[in-house]
N, C-alpha and C positions, 0 to 999 in steps of 0.2 A: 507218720510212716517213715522207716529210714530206709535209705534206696541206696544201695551197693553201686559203687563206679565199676562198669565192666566194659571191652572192647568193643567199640562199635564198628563194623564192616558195611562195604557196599554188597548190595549181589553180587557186582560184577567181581567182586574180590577173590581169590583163589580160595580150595578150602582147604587149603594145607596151613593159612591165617586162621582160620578158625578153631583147625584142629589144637594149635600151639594157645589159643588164648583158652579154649576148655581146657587143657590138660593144666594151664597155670591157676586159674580161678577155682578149677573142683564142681563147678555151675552151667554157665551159658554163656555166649557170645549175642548181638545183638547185632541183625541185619537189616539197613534200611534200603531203602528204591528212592532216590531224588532226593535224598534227604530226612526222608520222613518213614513211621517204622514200616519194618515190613515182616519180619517175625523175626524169630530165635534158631541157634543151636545149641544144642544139649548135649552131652553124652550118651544120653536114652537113644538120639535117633544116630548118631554118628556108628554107634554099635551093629544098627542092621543096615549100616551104609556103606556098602562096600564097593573100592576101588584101587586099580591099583597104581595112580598119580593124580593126586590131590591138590598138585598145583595146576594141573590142566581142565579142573574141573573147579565151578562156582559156583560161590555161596549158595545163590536158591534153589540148587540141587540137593541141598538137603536141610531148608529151614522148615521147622513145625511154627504154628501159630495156637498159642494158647490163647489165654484169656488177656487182653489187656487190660491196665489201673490206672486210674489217675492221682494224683497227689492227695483229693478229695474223698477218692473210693475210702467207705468202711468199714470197718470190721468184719461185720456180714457178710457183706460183700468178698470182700475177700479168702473168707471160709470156704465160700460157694465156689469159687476163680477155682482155688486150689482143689477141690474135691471134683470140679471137671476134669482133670486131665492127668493128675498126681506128680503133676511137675514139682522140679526142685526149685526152680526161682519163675519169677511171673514179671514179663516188663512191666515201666511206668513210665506215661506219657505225659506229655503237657496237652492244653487243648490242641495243638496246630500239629497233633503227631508225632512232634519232636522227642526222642529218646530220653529219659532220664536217667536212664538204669535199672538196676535189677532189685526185686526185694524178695524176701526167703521167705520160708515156712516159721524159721528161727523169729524174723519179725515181727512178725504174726502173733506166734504166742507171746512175746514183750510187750505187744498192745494191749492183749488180750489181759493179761496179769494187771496193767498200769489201769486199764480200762474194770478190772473186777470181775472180770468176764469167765476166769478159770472153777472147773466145776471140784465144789467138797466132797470128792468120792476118793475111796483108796486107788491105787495104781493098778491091784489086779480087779477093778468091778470094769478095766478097761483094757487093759492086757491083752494081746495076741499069745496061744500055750497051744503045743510047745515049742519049743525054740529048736531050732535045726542047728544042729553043730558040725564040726569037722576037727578031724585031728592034723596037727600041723606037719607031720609028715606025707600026707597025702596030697596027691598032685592038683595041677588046675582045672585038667581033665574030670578028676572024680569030682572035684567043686562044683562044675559047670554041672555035668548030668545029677548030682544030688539037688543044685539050684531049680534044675528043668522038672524035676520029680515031684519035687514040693513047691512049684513054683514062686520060690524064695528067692529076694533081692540083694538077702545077705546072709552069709553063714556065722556065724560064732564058731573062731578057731579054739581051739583047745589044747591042752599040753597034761596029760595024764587027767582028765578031766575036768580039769578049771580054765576057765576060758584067760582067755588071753591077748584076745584080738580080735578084727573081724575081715571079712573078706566078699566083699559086695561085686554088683555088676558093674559099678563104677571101674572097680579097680580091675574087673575083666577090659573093659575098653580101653582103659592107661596101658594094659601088657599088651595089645592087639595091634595099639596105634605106634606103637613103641616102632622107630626105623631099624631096619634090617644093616649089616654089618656094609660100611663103605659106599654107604645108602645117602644123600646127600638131603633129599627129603621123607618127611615120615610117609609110612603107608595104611591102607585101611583094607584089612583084609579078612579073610573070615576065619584062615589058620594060619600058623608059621610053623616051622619046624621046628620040631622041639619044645613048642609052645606050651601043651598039653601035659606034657610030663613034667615042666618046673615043679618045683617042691612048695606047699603053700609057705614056709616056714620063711623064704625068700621075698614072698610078696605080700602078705599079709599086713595090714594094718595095727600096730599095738597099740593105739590109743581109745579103747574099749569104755564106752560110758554107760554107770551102772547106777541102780538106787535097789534099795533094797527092801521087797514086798508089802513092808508096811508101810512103805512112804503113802504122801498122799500122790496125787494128780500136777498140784500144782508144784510140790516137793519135785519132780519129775523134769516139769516146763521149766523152772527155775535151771537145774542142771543141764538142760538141753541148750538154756541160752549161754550160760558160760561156758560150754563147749564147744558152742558155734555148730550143733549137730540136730538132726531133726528126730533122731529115737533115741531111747537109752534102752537096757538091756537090763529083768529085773530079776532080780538074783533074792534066794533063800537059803542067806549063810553063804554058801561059797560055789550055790549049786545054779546056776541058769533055770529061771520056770518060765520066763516070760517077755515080750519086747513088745514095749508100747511107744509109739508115733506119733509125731504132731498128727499126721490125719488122721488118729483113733480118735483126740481129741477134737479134733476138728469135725467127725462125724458124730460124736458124742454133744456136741452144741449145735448144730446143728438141726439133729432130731429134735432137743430141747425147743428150740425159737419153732420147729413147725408145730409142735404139738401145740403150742400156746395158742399162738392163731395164724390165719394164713393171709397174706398179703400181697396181694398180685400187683406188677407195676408192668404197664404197656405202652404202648407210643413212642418211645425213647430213641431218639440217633445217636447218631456220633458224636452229634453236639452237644447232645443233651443226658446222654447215658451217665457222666461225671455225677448228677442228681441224683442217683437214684437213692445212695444210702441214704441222701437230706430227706429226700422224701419218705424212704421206707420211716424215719429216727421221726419223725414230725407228726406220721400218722398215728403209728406205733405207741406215741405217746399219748397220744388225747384219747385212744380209744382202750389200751390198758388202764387209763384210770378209770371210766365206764363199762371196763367188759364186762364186771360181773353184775350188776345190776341190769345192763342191757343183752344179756348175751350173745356179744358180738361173737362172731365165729369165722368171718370171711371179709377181707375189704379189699376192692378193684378201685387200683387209680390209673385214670388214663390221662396223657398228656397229648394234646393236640398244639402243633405251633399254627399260629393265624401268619396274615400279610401282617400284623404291625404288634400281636399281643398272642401271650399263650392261653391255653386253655386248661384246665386241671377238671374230669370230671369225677369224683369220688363215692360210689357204691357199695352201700354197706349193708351186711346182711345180717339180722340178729337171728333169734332165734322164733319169735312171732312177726317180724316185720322187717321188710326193708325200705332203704329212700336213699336219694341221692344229692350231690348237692355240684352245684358247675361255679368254679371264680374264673375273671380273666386278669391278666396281670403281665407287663410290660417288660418281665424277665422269669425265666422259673423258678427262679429264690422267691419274688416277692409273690409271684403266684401260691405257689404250695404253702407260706406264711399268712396266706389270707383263706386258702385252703384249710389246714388246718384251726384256723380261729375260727372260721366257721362253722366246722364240722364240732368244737366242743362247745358252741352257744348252742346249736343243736341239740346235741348229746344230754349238754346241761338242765336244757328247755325240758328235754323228755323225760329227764332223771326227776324234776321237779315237778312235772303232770301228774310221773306216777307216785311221786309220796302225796301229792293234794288227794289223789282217787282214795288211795288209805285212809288219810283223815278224814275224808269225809263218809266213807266205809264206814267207818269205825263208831262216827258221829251217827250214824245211823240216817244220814243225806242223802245217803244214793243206793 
């Protein structure tokens, strides 16, 4: 996983600090308590946080707390992180809380590709249509209420109708936070004068990223990562139909891994949450090479910590029978590695009952 260096603040830090390190990053800032995290700011919340002196006011007046990662966290796992909250970057921690930094949606799908994990469909079996435009003569005013209308996070600006740029909520809170004239600190306010009527032609973004209908999916991720952006915009010939998102794909894999089978993981703290993708990747495996002969359909693993040893108990449900099986182990690496061995001498045992029953079926034995 690669982890973006971004600003670390205390609470007690002003957020007129925070505001200047979002507007420089495009992302988040990252706020701790004693040291250790204590959540984020974003753009998203700085938007409906309004004040009107931001150096008199701190940090944890307006930190959100998403999902935390650790260096360990997987794939999966971090599909999951980002499709709770649809945040733009997600911290990463070490175990003792300590800040790492930030990692994107962008990184995501780069595992994801490295990892084989990207799905063989075209761009529009995944597509968002249709695409909301705006012409670049019209103000930010009209932006905002076309935004609110169709509850869009970004527009495609346009110039006789070929798009041209775009103009998100992002770049609503960059003009919002912007200081006022002889103004020595920025402000955070919900209008300015004059605000409303700027010209989008003025504010708009022209660095517009496109693929075009026939691409595939991964044709898509590929251009999102060398863009450093998390949607592309998919165009037919010169015409806008469509805009797909790392979380279209992210919700398109998703669904995938539940239809397969469902994997429930419990028990887990603070100290022990880092596991969870070892464990989801360890189960996952021994009983995809079993499902269809036994058809698995549902597994519960619970993790209990003892005084001196952990627990792992694993619950499995086919489709004529269930059982369970309990390892202890003196760390939960080595627990859940004995966990899973066990579970495929199992699996293996069972697989082998039921071809003897055949043969002997067949032998006319039984």
């Amino acid at each position: 996983m690669d982890i973006k260096k971004t600003l670390i603040l205390d609470v007690s830090d002003p957020l007129s600090k925070a505001l200047t390190g979002v507007l420089d990053t495009g992302i988040a800032v990252i706020v701790t308590r004693s040291g250790r995290y204590y959540g984020i700011i974003d753009d998203r919340n700085l938007k409906l946080f309004h004040v009107q002196n931001p150096s008199k006011v701190k940090c944890d007046k307006a930190v959100v707390k998403p999902p935390v990662l650790y260096t360990s966290t997987g794939i999966l796992e971090r599909v999951d992180a980002f499709l709770l909250g649809h945040f733009k970057a997600l911290p990463v921690v070490n175990e003792k809380k300590k800040p790492l930094g930030l990692t994107t949606r962008v990184e995501l799908l780069q595992d994801m590709l490295k990892n084989k994990l990207m799905l063989k469909v075209g761009v529009k079996e995944l597509m968002n249509s249709p695409v909301y435009t705006i012409d670049y003569k019209k103000t930010v005013g009209e932006a905002k209420l076309k935004m609110k209308r169709y509850r869009a996070r970004r527009l495609v600006v346009t110039r006789m109708g070929r798009p041209i740029g775009t103009f998100s909520t992002f770049d609503l809170t960059v003009e919002a936070m912007k200081p006022k004239r002889k103004q020595k600190m920025p402000m955070v306010i919900s209008s300015r004068s004059g605000y409303d009527d700027k010209i989008l032609n003025d504010l708009y973004r022209p660095d517009l990223t496109t693929v075009q209908s026939d691409s595939t999916v991964e044709d898509a991720a590929r251009r999102m990562i060398r863009k450093q952006v998390s949607s592309v915009v998919v165009m037919s010939g010169k015409k806008p139909v469509g805009v797909l998102s790392a979380l279209d794909i992210f919700k398109a894999i998703k669904g995938i891994v539940e239809e397969r089978m469902q994997i429930e993981i419990s028990g887990l703290n603070d100290e022990t949450v880092m596991y969870r993708d070892l464990i989801r990747e360890n189960v996952q495996k021994v009983t995809e090479r079993f499902g269809d002969s036994y058809g698995i359909r549902r597994v519960n693993v619970h993790v209990k910590k003892g005084k001196s040893v952990y627990a792992i108990n694993i619950l499995l449900e086919g489709n004529r029978e269930r059982f369970n099986i309990r390892t202890e182990g003196p760390s939960v690496r080595d627990t859940i590695n004995m966990a899973a061995a066990e579970l495929r001498k199992r699996l293996a045992r069972k697989k082998h009952m039921k071809k003897s029953r055949k043969v002997l079926k067949k032998g006319g034995l039984l």
